[in-house]
CHARMM-style PDB file with segment names, atoms N, HN, CA, C and O in Angstrom:
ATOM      1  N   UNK     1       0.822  -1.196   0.000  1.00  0.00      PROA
ATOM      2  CA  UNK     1       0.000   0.000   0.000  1.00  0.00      PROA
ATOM      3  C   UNK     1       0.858   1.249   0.000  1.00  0.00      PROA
ATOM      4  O   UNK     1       0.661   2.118  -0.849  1.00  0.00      PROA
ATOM      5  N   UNK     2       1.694   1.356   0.814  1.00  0.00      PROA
ATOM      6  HN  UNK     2       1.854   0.650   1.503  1.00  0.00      PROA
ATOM      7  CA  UNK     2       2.774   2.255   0.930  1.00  0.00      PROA
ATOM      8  C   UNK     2       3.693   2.930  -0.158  1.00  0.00      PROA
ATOM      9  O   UNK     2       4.221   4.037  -0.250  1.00  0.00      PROA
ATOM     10  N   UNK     3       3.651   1.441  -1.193  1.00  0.00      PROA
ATOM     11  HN  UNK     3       3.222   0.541  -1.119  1.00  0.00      PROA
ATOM     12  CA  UNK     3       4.476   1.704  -1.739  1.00  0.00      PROA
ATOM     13  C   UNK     3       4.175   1.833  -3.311  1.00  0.00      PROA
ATOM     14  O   UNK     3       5.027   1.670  -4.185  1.00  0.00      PROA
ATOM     15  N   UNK     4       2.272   2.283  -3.621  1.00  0.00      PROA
ATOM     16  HN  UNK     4       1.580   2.415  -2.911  1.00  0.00      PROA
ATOM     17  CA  UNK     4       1.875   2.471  -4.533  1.00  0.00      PROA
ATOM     18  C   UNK     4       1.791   4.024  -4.228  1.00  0.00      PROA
ATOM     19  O   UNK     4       2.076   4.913  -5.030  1.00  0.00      PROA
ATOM     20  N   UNK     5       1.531   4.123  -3.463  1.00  0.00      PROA
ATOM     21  HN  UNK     5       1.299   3.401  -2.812  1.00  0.00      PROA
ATOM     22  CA  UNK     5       0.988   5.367  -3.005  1.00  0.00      PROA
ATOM     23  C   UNK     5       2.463   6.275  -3.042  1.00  0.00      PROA
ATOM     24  O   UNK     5       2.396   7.462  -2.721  1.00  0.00      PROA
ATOM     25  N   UNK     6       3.253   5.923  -3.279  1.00  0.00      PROA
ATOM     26  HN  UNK     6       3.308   4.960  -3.540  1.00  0.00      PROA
ATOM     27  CA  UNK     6       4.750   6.480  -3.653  1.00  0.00      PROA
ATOM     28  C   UNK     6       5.179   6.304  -4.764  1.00  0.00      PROA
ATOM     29  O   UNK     6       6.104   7.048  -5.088  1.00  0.00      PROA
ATOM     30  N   UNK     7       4.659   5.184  -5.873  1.00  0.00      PROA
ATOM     31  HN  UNK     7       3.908   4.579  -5.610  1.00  0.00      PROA
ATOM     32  CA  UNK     7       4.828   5.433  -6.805  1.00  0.00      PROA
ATOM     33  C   UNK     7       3.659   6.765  -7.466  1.00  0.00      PROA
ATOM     34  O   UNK     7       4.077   7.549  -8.318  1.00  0.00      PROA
ATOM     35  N   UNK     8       2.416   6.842  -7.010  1.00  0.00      PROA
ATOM     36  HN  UNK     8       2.077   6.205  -6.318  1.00  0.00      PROA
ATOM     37  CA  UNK     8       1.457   7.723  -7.568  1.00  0.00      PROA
ATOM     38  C   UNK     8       2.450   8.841  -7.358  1.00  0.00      PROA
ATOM     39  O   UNK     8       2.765   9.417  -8.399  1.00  0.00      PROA
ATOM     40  N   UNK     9       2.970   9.243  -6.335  1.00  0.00      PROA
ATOM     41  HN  UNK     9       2.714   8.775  -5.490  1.00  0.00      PROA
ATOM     42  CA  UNK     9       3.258  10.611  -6.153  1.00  0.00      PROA
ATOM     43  C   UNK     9       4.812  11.001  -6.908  1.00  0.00      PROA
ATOM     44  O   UNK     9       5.480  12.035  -6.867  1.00  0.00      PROA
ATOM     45  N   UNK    10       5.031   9.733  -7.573  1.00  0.00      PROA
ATOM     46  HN  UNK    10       4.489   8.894  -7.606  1.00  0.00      PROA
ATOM     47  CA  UNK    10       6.697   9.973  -8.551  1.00  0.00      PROA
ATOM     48  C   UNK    10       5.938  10.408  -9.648  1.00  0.00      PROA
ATOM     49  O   UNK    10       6.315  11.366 -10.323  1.00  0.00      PROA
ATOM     50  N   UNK    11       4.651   9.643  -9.949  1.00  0.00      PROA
ATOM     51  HN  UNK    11       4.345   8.865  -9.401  1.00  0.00      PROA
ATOM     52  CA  UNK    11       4.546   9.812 -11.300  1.00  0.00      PROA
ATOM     53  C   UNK    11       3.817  11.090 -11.353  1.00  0.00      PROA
ATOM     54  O   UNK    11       4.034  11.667 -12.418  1.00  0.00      PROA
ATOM     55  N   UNK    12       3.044  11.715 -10.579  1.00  0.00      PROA
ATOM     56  HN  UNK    12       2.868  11.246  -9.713  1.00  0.00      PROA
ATOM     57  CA  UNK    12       2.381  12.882 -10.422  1.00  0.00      PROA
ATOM     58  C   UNK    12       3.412  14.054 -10.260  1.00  0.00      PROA
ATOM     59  O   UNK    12       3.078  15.237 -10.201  1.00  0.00      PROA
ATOM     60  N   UNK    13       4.575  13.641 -10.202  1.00  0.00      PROA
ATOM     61  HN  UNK    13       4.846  12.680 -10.250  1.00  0.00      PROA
ATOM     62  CA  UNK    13       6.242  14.950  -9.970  1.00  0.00      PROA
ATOM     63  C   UNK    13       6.308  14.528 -11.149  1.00  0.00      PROA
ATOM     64  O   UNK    13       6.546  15.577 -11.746  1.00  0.00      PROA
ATOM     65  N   UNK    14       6.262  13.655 -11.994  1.00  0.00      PROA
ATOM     66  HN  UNK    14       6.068  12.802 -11.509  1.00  0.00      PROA
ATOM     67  CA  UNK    14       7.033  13.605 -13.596  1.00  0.00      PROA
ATOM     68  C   UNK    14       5.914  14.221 -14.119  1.00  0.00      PROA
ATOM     69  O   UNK    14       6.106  15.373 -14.508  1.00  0.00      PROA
ATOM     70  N   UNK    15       4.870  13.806 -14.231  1.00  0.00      PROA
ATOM     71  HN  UNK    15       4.713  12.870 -13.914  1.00  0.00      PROA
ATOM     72  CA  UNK    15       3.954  14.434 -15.153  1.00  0.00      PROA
ATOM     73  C   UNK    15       3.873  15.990 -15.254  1.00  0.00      PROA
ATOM     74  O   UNK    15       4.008  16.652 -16.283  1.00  0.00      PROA
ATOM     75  N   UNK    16       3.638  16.430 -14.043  1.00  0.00      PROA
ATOM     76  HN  UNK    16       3.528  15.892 -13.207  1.00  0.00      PROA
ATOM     77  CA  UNK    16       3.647  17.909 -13.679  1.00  0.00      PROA
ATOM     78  C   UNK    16       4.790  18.557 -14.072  1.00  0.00      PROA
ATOM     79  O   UNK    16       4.689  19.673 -14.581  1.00  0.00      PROA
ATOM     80  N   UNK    17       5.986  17.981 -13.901  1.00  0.00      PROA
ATOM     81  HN  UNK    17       6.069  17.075 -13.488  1.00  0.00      PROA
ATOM     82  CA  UNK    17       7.454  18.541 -14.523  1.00  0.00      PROA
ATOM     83  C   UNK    17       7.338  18.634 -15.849  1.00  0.00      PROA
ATOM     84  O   UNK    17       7.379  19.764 -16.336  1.00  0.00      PROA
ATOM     85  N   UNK    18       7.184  17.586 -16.637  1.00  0.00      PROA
ATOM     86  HN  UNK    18       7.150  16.669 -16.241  1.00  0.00      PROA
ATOM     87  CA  UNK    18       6.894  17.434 -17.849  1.00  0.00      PROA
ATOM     88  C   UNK    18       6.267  18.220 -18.655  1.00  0.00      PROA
ATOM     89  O   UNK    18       6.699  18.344 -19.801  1.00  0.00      PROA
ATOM     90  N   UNK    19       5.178  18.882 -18.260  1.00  0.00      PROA
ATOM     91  HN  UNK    19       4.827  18.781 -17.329  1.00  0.00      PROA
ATOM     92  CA  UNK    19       3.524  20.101 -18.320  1.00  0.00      PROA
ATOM     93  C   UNK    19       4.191  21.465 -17.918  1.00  0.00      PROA
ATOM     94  O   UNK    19       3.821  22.589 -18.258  1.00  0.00      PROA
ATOM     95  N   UNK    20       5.153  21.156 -17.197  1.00  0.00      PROA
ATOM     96  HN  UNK    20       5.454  20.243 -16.921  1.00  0.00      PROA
ATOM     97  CA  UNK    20       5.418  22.877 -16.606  1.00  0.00      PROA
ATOM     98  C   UNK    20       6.998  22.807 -17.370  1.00  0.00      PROA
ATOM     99  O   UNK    20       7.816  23.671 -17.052  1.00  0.00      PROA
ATOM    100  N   UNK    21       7.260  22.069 -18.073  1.00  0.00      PROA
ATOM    101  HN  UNK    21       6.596  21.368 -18.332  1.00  0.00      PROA
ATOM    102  CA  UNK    21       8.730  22.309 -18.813  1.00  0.00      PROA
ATOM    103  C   UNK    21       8.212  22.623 -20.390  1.00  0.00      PROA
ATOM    104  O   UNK    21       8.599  23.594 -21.040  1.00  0.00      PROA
ATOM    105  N   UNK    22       7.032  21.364 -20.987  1.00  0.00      PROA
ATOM    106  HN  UNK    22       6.718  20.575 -20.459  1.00  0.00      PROA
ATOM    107  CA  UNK    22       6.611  22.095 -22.206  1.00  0.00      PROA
ATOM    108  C   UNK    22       5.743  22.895 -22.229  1.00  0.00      PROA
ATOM    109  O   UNK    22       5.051  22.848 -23.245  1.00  0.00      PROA
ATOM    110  N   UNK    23       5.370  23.965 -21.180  1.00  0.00      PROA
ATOM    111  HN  UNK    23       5.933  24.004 -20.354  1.00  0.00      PROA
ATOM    112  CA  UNK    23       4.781  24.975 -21.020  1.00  0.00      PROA
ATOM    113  C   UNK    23       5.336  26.141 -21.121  1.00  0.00      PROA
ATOM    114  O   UNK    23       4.901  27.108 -21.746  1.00  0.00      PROA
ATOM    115  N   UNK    24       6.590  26.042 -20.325  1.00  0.00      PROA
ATOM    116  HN  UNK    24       6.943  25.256 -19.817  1.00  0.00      PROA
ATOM    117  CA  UNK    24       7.815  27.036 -20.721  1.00  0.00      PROA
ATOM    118  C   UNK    24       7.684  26.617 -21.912  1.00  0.00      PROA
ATOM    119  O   UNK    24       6.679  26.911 -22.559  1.00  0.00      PROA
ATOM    120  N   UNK    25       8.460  26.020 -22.311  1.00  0.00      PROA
ATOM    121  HN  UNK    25       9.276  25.782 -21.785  1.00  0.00      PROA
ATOM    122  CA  UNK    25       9.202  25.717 -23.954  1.00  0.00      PROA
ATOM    123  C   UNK    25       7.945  26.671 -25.212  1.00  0.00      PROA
ATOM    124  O   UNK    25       7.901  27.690 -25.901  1.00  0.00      PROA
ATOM    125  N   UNK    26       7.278  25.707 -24.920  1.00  0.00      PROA
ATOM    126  HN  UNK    26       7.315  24.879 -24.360  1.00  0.00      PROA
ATOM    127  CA  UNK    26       6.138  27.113 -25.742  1.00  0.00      PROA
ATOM    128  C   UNK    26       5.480  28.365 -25.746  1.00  0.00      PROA
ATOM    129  O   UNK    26       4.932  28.933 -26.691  1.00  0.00      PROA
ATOM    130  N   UNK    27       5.631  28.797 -24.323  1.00  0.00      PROA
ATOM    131  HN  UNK    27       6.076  28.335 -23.556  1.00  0.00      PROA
ATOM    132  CA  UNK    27       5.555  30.135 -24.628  1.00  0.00      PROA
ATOM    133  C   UNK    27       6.173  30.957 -24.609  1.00  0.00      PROA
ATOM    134  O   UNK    27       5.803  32.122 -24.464  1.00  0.00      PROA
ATOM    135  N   UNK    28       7.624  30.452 -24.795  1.00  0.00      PROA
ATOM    136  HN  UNK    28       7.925  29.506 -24.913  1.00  0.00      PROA
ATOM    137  CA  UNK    28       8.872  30.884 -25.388  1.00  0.00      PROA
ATOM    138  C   UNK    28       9.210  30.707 -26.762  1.00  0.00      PROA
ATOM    139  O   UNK    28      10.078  31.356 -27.344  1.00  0.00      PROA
ATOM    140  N   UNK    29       8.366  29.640 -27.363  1.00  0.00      PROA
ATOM    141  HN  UNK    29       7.660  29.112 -26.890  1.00  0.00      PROA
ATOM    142  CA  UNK    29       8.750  29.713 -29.024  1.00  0.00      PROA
ATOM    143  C   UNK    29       7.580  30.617 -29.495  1.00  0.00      PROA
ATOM    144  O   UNK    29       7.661  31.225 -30.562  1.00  0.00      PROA
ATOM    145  N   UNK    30       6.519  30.697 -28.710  1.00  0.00      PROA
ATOM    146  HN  UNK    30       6.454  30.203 -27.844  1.00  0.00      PROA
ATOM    147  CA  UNK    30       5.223  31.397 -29.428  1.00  0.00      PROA
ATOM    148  C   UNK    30       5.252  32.895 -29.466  1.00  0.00      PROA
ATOM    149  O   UNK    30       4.752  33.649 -30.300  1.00  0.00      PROA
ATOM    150  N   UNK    31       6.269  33.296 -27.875  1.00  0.00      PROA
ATOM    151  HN  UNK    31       6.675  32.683 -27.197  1.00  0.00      PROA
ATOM    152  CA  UNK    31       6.252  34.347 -27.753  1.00  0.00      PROA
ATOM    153  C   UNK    31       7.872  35.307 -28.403  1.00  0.00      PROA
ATOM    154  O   UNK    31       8.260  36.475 -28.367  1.00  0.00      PROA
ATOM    155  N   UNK    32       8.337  34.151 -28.883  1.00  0.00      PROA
ATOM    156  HN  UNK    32       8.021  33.203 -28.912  1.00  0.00      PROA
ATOM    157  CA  UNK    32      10.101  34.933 -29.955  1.00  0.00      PROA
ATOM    158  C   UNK    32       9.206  35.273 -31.141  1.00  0.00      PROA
ATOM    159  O   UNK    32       9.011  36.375 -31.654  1.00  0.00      PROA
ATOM    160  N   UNK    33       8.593  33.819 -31.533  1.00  0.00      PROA
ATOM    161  HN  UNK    33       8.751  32.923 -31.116  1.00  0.00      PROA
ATOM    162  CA  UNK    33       7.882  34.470 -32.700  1.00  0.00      PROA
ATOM    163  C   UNK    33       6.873  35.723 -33.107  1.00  0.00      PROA
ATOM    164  O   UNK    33       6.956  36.523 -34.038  1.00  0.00      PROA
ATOM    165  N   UNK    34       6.079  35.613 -32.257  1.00  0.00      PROA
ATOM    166  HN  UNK    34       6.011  34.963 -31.500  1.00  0.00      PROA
ATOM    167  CA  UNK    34       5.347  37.007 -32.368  1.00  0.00      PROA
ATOM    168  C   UNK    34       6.017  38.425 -32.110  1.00  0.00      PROA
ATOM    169  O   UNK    34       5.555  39.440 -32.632  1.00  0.00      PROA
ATOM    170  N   UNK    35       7.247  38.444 -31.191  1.00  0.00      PROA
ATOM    171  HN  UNK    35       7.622  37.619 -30.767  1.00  0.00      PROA
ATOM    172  CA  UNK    35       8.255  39.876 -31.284  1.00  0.00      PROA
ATOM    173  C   UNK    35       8.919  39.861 -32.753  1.00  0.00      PROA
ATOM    174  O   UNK    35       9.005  40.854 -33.477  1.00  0.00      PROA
ATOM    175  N   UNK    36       9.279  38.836 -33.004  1.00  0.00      PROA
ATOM    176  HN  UNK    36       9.209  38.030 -32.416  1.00  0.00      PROA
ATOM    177  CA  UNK    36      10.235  39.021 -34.068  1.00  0.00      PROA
ATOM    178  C   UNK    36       9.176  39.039 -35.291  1.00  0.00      PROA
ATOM    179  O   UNK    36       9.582  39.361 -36.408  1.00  0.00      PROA
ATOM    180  N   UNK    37       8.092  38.763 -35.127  1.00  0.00      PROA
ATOM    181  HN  UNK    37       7.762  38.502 -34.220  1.00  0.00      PROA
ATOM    182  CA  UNK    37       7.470  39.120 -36.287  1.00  0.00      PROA
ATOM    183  C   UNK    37       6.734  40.426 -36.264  1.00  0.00      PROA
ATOM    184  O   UNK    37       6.223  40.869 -37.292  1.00  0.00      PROA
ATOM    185  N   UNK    38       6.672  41.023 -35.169  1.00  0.00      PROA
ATOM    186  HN  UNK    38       7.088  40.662 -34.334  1.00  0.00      PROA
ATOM    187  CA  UNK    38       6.241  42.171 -35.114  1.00  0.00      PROA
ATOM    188  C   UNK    38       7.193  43.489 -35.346  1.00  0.00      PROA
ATOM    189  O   UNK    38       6.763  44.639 -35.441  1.00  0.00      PROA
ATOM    190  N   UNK    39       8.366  43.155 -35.408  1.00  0.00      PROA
ATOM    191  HN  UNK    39       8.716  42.221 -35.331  1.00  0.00      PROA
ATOM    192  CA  UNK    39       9.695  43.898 -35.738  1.00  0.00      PROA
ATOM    193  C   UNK    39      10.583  43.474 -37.031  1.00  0.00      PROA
ATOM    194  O   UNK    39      11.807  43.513 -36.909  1.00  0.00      PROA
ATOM    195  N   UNK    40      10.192  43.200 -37.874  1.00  0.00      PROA
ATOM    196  HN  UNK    40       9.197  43.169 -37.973  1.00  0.00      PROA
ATOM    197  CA  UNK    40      10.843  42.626 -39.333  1.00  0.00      PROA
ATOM    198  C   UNK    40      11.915  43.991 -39.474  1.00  0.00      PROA
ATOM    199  O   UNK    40      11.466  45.107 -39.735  1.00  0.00      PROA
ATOM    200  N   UNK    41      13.287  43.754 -39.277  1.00  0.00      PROA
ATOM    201  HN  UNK    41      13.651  42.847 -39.064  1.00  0.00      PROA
ATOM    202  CA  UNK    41      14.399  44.600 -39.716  1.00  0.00      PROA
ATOM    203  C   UNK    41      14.271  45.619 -38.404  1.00  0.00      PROA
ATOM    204  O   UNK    41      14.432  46.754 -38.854  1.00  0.00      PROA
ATOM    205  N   UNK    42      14.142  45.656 -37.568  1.00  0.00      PROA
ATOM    206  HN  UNK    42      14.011  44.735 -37.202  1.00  0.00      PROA
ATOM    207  CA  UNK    42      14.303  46.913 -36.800  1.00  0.00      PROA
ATOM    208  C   UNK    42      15.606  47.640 -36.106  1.00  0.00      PROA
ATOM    209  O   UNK    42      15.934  48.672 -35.520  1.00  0.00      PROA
ATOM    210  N   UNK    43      16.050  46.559 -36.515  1.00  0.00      PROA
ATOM    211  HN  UNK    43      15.784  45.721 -36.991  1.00  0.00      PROA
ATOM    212  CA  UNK    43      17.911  46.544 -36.051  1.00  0.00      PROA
ATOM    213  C   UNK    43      18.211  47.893 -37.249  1.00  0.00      PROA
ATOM    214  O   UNK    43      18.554  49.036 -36.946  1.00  0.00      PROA
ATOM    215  N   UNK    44      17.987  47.406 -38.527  1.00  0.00      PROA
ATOM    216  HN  UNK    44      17.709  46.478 -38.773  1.00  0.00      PROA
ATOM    217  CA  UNK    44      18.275  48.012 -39.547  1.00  0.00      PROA
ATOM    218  C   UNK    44      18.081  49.911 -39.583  1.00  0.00      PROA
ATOM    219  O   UNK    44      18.779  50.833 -40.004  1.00  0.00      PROA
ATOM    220  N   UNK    45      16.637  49.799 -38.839  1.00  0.00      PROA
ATOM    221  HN  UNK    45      16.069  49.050 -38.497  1.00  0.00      PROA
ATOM    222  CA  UNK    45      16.070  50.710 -38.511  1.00  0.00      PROA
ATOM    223  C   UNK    45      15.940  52.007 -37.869  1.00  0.00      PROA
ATOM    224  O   UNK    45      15.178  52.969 -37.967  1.00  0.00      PROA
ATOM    225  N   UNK    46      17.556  51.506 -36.768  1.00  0.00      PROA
ATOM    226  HN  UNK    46      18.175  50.725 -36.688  1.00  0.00      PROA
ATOM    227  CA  UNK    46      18.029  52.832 -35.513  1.00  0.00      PROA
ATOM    228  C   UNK    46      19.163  52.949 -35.580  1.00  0.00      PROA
ATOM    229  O   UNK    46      20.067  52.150 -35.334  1.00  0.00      PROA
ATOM    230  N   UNK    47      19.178  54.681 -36.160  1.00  0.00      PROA
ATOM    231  HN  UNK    47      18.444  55.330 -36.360  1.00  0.00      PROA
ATOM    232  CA  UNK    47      20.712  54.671 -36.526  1.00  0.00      PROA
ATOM    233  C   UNK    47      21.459  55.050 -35.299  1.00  0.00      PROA
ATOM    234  O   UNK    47      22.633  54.885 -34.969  1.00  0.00      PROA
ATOM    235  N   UNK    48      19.972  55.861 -34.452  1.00  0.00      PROA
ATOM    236  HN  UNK    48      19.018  55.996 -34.721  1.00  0.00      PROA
ATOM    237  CA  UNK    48      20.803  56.436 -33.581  1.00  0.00      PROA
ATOM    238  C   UNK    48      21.361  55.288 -32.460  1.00  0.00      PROA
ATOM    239  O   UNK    48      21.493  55.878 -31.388  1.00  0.00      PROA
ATOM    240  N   UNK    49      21.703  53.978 -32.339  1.00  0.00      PROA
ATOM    241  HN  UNK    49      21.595  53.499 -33.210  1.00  0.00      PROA
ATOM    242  CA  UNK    49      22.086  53.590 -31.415  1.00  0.00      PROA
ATOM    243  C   UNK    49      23.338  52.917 -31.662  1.00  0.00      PROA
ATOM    244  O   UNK    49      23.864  52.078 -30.931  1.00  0.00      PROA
ATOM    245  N   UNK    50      23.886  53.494 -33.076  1.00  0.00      PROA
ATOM    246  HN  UNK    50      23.459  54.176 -33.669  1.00  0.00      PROA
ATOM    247  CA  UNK    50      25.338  53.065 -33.148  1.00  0.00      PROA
ATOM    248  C   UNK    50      26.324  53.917 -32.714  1.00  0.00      PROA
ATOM    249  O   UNK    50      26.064  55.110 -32.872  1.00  0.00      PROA
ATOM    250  N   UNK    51      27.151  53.706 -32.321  1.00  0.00      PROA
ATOM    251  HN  UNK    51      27.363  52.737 -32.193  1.00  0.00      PROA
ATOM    252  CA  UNK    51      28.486  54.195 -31.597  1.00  0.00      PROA
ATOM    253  C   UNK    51      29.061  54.968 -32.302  1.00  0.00      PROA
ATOM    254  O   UNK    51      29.422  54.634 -33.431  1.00  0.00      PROA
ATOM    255  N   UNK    52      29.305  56.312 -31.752  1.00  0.00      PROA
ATOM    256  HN  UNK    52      29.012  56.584 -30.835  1.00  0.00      PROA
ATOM    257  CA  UNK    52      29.860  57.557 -31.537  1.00  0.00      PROA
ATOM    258  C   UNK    52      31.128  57.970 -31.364  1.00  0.00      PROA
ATOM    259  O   UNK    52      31.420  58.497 -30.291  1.00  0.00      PROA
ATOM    260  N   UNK    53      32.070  57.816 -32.337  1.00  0.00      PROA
ATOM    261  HN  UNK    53      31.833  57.388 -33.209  1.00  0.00      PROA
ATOM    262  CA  UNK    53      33.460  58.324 -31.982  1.00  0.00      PROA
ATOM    263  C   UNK    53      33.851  60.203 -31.483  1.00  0.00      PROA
ATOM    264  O   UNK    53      33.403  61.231 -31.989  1.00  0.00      PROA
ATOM    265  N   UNK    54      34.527  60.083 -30.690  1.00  0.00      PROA
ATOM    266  HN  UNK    54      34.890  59.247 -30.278  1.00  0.00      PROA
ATOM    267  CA  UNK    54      34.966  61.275 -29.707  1.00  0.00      PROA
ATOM    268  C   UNK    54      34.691  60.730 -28.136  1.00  0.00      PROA
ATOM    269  O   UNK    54      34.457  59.624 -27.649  1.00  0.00      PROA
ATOM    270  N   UNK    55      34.844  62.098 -27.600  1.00  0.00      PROA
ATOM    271  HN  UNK    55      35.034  62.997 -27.995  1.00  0.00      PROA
ATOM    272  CA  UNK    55      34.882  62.367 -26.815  1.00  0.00      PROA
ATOM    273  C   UNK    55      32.903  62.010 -25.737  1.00  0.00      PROA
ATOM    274  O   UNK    55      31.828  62.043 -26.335  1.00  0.00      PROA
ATOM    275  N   UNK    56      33.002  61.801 -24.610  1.00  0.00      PROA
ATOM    276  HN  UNK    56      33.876  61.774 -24.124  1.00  0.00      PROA
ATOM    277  CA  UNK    56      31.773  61.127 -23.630  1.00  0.00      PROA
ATOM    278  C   UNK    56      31.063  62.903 -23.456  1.00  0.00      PROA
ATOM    279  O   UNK    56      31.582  64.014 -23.353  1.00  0.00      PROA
ATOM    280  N   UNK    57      29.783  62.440 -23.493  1.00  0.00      PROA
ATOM    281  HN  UNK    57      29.362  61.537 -23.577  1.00  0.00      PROA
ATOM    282  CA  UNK    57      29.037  63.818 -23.738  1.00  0.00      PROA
ATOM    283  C   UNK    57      29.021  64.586 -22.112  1.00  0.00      PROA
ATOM    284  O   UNK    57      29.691  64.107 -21.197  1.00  0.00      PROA
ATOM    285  N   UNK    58      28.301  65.625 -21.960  1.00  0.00      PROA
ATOM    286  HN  UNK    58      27.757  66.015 -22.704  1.00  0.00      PROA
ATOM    287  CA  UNK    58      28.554  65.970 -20.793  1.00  0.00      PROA
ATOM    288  C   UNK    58      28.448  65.767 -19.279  1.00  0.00      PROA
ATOM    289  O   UNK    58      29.038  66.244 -18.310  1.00  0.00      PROA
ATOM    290  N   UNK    59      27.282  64.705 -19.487  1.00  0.00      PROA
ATOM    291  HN  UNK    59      26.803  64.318 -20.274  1.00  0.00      PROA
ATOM    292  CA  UNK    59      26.480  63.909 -18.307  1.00  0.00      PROA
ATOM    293  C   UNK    59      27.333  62.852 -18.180  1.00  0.00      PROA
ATOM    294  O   UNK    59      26.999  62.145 -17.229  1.00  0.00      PROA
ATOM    295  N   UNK    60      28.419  62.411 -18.827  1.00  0.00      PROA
ATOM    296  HN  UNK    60      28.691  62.985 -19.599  1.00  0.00      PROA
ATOM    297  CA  UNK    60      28.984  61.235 -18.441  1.00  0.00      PROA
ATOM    298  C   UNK    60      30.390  61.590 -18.101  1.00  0.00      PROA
ATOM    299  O   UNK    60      30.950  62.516 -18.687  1.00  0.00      PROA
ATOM    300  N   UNK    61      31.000  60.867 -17.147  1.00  0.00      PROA
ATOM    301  HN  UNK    61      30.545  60.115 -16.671  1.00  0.00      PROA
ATOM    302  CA  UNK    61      32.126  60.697 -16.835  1.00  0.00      PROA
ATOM    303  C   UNK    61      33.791  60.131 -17.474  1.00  0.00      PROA
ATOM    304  O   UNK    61      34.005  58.925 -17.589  1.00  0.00      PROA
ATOM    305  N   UNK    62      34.803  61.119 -17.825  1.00  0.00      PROA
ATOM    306  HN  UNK    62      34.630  62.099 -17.731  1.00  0.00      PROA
ATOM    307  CA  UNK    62      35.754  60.968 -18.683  1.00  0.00      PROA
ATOM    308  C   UNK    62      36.255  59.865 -18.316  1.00  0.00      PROA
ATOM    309  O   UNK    62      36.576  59.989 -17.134  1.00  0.00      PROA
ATOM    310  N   UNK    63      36.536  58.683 -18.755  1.00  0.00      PROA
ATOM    311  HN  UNK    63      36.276  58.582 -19.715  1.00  0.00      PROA
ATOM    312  CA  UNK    63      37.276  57.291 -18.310  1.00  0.00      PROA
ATOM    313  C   UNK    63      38.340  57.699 -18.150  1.00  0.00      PROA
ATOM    314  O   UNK    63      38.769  57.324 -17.059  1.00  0.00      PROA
ATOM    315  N   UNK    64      39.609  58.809 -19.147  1.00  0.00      PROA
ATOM    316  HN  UNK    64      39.261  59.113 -20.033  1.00  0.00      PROA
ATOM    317  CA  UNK    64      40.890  58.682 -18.631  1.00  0.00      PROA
ATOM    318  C   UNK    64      41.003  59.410 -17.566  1.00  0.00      PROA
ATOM    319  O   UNK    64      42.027  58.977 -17.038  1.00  0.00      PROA
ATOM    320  N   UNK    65      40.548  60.335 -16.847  1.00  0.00      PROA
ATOM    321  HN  UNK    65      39.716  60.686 -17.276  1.00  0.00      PROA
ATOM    322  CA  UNK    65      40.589  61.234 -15.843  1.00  0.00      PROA
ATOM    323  C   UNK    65      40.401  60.077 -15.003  1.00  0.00      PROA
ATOM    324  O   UNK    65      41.454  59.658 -14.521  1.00  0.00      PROA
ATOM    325  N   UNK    66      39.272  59.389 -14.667  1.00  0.00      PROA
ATOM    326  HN  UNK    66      38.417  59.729 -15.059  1.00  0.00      PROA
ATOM    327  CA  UNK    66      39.343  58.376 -13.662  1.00  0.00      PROA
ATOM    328  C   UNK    66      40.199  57.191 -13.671  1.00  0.00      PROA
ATOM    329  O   UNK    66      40.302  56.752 -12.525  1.00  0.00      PROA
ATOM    330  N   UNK    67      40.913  56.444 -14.609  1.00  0.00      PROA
ATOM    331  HN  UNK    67      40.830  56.800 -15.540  1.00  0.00      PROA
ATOM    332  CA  UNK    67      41.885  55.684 -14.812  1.00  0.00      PROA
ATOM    333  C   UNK    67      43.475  56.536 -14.055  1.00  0.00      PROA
ATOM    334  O   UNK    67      44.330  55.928 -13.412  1.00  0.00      PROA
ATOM    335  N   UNK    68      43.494  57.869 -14.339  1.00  0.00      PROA
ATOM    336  HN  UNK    68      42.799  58.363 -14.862  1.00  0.00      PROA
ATOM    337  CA  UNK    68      44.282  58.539 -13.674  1.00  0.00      PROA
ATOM    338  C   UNK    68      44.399  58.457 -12.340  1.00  0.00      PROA
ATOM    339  O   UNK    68      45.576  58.472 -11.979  1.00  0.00      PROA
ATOM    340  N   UNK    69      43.586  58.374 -11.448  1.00  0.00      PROA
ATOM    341  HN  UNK    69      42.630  58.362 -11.741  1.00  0.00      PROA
ATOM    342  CA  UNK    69      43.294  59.213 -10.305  1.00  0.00      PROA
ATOM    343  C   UNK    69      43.962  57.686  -9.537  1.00  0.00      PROA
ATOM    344  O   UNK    69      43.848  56.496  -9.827  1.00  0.00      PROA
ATOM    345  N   UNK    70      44.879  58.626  -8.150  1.00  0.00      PROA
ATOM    346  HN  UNK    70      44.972  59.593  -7.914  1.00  0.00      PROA
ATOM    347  CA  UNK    70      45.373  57.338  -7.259  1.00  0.00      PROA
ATOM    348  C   UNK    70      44.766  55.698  -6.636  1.00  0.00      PROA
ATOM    349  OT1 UNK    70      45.501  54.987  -5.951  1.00  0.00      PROA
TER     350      UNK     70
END
């Protein structure tokens, strides 16, 4: 008796693992797909977030001044 009643409760941890792992899994493939289809090229799209040669604008802090300092 003991020892059905311990198998019910292995198989009720696998099943449930099983349900809550391909539960993740899909609404992680359902939900890449619908961003990425809702953004076709958007990378392409922003210029402004490519990198800026010179000097750090005024709100930010000069790296060599602080690389300097004791």
């Amino acid at each position: 008796m003991v020892q059905s009643s311990h198998r019910r409760k292995d198989l009720t941890r696998h099943v449930l693992a099983v349900t809550v792992c391909f539960a993740l899994l899909l609404s992680t493939l359902t939900l890449g797909a619908r961003s990425s289809a809702a953004r076709p090229g958007a990378q392409d799209q922003s210029p402004a977030l490519r990198p800026v040669t010179g000097p750090p604008g005024a709100d930010l802090p000069n790296l060599d001044a602080v690389r300097r300092r004791p």
